[in-house]
C-alpha positions as CSV (number, residue, x, y, z in Angstrom):
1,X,-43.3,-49.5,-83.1
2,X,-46.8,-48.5,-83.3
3,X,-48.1,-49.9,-86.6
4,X,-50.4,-47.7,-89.0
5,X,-53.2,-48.8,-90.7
6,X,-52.7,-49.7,-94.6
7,X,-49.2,-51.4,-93.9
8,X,-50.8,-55.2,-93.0
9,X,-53.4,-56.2,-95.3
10,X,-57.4,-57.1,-93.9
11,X,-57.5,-60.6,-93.6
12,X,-53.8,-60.6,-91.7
13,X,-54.8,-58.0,-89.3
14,X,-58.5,-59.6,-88.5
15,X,-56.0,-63.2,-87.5
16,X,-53.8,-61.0,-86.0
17,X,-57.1,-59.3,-83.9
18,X,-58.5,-63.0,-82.4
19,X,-55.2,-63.8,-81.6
20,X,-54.7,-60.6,-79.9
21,X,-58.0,-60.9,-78.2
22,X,-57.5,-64.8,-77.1
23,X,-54.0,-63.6,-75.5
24,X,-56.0,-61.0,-73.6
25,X,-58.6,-63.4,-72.4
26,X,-56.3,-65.7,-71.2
27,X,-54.7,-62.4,-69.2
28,X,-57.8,-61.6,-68.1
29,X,-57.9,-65.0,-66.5
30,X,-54.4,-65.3,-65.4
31,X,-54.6,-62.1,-63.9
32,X,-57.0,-62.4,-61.3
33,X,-54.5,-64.3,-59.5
34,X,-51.7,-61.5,-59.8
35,X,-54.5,-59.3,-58.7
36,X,-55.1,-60.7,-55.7
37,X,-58.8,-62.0,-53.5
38,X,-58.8,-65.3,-52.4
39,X,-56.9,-67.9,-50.4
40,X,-54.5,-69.1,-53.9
41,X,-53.4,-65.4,-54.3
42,X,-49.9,-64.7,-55.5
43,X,-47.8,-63.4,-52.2
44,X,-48.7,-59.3,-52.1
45,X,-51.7,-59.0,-54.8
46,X,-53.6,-57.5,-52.4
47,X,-51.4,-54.4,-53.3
48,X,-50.8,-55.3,-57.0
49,X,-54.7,-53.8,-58.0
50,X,-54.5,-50.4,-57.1
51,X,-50.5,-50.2,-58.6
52,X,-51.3,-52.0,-61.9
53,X,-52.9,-48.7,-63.2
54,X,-50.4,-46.7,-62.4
55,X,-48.1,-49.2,-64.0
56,X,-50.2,-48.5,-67.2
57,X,-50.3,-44.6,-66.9
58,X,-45.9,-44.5,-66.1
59,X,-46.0,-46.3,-69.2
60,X,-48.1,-44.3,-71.1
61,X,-45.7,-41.1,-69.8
62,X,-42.5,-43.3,-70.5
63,X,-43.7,-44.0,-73.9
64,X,-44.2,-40.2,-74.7
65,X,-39.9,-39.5,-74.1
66,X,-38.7,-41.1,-77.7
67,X,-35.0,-41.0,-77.5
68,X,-32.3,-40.8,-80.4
69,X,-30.4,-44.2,-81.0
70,X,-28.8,-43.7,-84.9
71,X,-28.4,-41.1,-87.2
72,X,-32.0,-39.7,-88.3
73,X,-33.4,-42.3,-85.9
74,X,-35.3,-42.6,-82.2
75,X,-37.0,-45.3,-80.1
76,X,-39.4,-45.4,-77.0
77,X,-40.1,-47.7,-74.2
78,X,-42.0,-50.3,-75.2
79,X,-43.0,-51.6,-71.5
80,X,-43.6,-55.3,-71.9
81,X,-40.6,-56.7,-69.5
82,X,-40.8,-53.6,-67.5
83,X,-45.1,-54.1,-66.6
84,X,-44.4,-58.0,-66.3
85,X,-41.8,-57.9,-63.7
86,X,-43.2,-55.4,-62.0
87,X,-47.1,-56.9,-61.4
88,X,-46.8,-60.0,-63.1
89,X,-47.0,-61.1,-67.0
90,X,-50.7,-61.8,-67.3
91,X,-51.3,-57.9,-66.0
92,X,-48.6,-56.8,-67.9
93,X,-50.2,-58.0,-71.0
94,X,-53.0,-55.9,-69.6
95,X,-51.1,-52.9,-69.0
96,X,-49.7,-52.5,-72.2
97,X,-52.9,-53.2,-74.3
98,X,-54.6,-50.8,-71.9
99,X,-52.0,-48.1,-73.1
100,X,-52.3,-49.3,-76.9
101,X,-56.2,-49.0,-76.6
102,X,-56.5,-45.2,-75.4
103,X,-53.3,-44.2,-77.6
104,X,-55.2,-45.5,-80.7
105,X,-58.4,-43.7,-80.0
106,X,-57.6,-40.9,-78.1
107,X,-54.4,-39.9,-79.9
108,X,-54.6,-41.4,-82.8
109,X,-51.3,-43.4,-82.5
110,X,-51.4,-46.8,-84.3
111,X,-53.9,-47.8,-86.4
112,X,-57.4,-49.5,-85.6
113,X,-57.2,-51.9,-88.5
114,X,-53.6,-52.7,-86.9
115,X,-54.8,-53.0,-83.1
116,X,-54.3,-56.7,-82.9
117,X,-51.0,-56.6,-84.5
118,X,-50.1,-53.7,-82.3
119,X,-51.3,-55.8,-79.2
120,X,-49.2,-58.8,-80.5
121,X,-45.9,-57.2,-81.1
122,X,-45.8,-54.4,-78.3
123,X,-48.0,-56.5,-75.7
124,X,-48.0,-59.9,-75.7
125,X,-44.6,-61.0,-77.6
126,X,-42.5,-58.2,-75.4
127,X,-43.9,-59.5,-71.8
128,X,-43.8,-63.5,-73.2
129,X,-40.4,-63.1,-74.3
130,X,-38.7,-61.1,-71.1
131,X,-40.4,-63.1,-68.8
132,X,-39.3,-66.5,-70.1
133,X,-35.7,-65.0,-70.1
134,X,-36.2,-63.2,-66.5
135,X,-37.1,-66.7,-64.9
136,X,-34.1,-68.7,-67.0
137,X,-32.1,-65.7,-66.0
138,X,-33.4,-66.6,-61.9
139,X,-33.1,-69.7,-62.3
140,X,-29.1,-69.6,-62.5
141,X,-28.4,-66.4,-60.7
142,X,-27.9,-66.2,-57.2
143,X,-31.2,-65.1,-55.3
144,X,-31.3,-61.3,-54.7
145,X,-32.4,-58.0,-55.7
146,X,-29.2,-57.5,-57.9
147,X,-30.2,-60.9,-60.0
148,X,-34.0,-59.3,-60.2
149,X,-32.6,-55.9,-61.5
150,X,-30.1,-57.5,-63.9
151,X,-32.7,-59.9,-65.2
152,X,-35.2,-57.3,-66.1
153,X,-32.2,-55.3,-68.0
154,X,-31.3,-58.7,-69.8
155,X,-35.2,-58.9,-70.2
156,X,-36.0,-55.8,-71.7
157,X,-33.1,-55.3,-73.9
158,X,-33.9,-59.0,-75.6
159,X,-38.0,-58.0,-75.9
160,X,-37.7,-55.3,-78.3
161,X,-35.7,-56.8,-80.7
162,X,-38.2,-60.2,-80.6
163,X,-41.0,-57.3,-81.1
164,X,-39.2,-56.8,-84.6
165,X,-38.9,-60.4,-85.2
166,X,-42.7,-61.0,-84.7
167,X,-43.5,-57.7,-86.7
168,X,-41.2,-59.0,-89.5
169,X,-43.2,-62.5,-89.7
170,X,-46.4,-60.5,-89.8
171,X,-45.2,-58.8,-92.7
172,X,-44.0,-61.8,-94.6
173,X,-47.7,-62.7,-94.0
174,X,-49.8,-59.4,-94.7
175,X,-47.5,-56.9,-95.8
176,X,-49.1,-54.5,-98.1
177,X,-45.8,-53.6,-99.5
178,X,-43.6,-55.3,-102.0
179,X,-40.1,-54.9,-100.3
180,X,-37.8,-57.7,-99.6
181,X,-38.6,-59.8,-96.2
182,X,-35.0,-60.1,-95.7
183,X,-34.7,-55.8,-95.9
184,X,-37.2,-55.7,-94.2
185,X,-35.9,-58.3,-91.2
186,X,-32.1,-56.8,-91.1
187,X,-33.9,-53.3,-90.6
188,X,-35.9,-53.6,-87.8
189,X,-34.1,-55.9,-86.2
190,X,-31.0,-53.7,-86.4
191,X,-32.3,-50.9,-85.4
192,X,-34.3,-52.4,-82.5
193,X,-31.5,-54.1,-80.6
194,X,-30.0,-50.1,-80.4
195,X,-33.7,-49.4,-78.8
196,X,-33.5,-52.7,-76.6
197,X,-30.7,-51.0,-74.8
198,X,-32.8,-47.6,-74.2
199,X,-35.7,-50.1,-73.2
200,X,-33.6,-52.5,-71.1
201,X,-32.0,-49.1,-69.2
202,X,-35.2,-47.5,-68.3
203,X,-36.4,-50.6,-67.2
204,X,-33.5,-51.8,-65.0
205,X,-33.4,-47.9,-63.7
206,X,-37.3,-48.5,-62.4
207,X,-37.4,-51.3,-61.1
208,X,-34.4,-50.8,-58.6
209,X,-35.7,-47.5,-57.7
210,X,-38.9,-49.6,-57.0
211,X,-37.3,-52.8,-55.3
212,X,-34.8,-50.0,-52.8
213,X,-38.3,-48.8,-51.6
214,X,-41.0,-51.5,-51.6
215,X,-39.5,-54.8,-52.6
216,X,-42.8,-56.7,-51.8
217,X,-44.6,-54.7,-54.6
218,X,-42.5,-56.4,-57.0
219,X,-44.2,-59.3,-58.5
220,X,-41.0,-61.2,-59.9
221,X,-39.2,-60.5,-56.7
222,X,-41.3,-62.3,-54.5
223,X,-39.8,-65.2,-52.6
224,X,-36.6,-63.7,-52.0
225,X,-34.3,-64.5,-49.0
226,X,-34.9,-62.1,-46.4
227,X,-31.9,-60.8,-44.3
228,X,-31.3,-62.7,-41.1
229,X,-31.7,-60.4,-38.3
230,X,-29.9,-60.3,-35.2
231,X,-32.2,-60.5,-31.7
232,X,-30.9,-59.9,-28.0
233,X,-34.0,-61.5,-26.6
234,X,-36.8,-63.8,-28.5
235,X,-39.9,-61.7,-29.9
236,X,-42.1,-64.6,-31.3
237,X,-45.3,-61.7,-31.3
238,X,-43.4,-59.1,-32.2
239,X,-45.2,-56.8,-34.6
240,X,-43.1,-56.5,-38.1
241,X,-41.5,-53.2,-38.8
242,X,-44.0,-50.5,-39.8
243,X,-43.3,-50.4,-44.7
244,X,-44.0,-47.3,-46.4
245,X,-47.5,-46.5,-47.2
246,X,-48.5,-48.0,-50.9
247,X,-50.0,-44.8,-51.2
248,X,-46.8,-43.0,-50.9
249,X,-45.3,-45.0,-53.6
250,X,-48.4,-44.3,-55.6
251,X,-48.4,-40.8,-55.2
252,X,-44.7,-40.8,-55.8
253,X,-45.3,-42.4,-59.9
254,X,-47.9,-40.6,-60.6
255,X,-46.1,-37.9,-60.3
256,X,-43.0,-38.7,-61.9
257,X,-45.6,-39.9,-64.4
258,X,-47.2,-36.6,-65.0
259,X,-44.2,-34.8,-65.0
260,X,-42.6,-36.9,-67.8
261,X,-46.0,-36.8,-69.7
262,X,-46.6,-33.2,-69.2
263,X,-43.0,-31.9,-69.0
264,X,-40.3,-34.1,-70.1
265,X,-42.3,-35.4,-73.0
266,X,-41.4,-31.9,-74.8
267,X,-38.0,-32.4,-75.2
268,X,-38.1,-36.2,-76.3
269,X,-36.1,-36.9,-79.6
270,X,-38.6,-35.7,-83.2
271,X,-36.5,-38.2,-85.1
272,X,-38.7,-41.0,-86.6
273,X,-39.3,-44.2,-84.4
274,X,-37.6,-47.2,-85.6
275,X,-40.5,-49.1,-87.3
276,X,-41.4,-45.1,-89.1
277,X,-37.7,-45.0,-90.4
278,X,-37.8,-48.5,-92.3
279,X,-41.3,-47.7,-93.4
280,X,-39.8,-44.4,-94.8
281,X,-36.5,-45.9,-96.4
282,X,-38.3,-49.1,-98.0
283,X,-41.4,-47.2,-99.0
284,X,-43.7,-48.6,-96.7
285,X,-45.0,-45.5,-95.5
286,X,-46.7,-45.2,-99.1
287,X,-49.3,-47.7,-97.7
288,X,-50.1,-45.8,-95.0
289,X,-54.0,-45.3,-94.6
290,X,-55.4,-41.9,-92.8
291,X,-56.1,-42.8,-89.3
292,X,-59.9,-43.2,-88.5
293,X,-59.3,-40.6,-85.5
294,X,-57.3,-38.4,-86.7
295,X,-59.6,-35.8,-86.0
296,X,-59.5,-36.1,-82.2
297,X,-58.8,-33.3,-79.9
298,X,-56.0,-35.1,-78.7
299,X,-54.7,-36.7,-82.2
300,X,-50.7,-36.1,-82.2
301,X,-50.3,-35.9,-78.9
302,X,-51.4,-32.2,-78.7
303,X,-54.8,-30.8,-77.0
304,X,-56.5,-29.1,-80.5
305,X,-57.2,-25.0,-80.3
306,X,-53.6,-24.5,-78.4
307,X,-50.9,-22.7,-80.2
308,X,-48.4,-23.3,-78.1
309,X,-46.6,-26.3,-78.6
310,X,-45.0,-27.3,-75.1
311,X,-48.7,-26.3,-73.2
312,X,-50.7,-28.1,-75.8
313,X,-48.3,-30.9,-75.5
314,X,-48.0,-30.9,-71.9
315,X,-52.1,-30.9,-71.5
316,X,-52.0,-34.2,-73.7
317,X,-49.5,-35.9,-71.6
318,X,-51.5,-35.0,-68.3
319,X,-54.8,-36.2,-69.9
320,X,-53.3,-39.4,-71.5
321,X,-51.5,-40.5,-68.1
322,X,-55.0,-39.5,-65.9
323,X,-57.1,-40.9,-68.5
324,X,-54.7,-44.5,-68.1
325,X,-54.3,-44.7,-64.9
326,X,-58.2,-44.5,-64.6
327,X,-58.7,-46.5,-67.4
328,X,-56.1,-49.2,-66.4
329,X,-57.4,-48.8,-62.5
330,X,-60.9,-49.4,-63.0
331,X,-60.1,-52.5,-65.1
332,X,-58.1,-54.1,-62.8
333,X,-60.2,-53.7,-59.9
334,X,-63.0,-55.1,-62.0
335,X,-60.8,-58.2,-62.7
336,X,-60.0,-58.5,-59.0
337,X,-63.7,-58.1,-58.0
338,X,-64.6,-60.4,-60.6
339,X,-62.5,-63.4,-58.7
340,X,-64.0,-62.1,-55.5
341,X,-67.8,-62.6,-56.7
342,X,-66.5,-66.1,-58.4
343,X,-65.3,-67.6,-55.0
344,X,-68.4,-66.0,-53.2
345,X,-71.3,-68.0,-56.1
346,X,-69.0,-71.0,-55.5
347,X,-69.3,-71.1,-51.8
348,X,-72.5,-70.4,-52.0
349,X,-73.3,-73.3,-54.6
């Protein structure tokens, strides 16, 4: 759903852009608390930091693996519900617009003029929508790591579709086209509940595979009952039993991450994304305006001066995911430094 520049006209996409940029300021905020360093911290952010970058670069991978929903048509992961349950909805906002950023520069994927809207619709709306219906969803269901799994599948599958809806209203705004808002709505929104259920299947699939192995990594699963336990004699100082190494985990995605960025990524669906087939049947795609770094080595997904298609598509993937997760790393270690040095001037004041 990455929008191109030319189809939302200037002034819509500069209000779109401070809105975009307020949303991520108030994330920025929000998120130091997800990130952990002080005595208010969310319960395990000390291990949220170093996971919320590799959150960005699985993303970045998953997003690569378009998969066919409809005759002639394909969708991808858009990661909103997916980065919020995972590490929490003001990093997830971060995650994804640290994904948007580096595939609009680097690869040339959604325009610049359009980065806002981008931000809006695949950032902001998708991890505000599927967390408001994850925590109705808790609210109701009883307490346990099924209830987290199915609410992030009930999550996802309803973000997408509210991505089309907010894309839609931007359009009735700013659209550079003249093509009938109610076309245009049935459309996207059509063809985006099909993707919701790509999105919300991925997005159950990881998160149990996650919650199995470390459920305390799991931001929205915090809280949860913990099995009663059984003792033949009383162990008040007994030392708790030995978790996994976060590193192990961490390994463990990036892996999976490069492998489904450098590998996988090959044999993802060539069929048009949803938002490029209702551009192309309603003539939207006539707008379109020539990206402004479209002559990047990396522009299409594909490392320049390599003939061969899987290699110079499999280099890409590897960059974009190390290039993310370092991206996305360093930023959120920043913001959970940044909390650290606030507490320290305000002690010292």
């Amino acid at each position: 759903m990455h929008v191109p520049d030319g189809f939302i006209d200037a002034p819509v996409s500069l209000a779109a852009g401070a809105v975009a940029a307020a949303a991520v300021a108030v994330s920025l905020r929000g998120a130091r608390r997800e990130l952990g360093n002080g005595p208010q911290q969310a319960p395990g952010a000390d291990r949220t930091a170093p996971l919320a970058g590799l959150v960005a670069a699985f993303l970045f991978a998953v997003q690569m693996l378009n998969f066919p929903v409809a005759a002639g048509t394909s969708g991808h992961l858009l990661g909103g519900a997916l980065a919020a349950v995972l590490v929490g909805p003001y990093t997830g906002v971060l995650c994804v617009t640290v994904v948007l950023l580096l595939q609009a520069f680097l690869f040339a994927d959604g325009g610049l003029t359009a980065l806002g809207v981008n931000i809006l619709t695949m950032a902001v709306v998708t991890v505000v929508v599927s967390y408001a219906v994850f925590r109705l969803l808790q609210r109701v269901l009883p307490r346990g790591r099924a209830s987290v799994t199915g609410g992030a599948f009930a999550a996802a599958l309803v973000s997408v579709p509210a991505a089309a809806v907010a894309f839609t209203g931007i359009y009735a705004l700013g659209g550079t086209a003249d093509v009938p808002l109610g076309k245009v709505f049935a459309a996207m929104t059509g063809v985006h509940v099909l993707i919701g259920l790509g999105e919300a299947a991925i997005t159950a699939a990881t998160v149990g595979a996650v919650l199995a192995v470390r459920p305390d990594l799991v931001h929205a699963a915090q809280g949860l009952n913990t099995p009663l336990e059984l003792r033949t004699s009383p162990a008040p100082d007994a030392a708790p039993a030995p978790r996994r190494p976060v590193r192990r985990l961490w390994a463990a995605g990036l892996l999976l991450a490069l492998v489904l960025g450098g590998g996988v990524s090959f044999y993802a669906s060539a069929e048009p994304d949803g938002l490029e087939k209702v551009a192309a049947d309603n003539g939207i795609d006539e707008q379109e305006k020539a990206h402004a770094t479209e002559g990047s080595p990396l522009a299409d997904y594909a490392v320049s001066g390599i003939a061969g298609a899987r290699l110079s598509g499999g280099l890409a993937g590897v960059v974009g995911v190390g290039a993310t997760l370092a991206a996305g790393t360093g930023a959120f270690l920043a913001v959970r430094r940044s909390r650290a040095a606030g507490r320290a001037a305000d002690e010292r004041s």
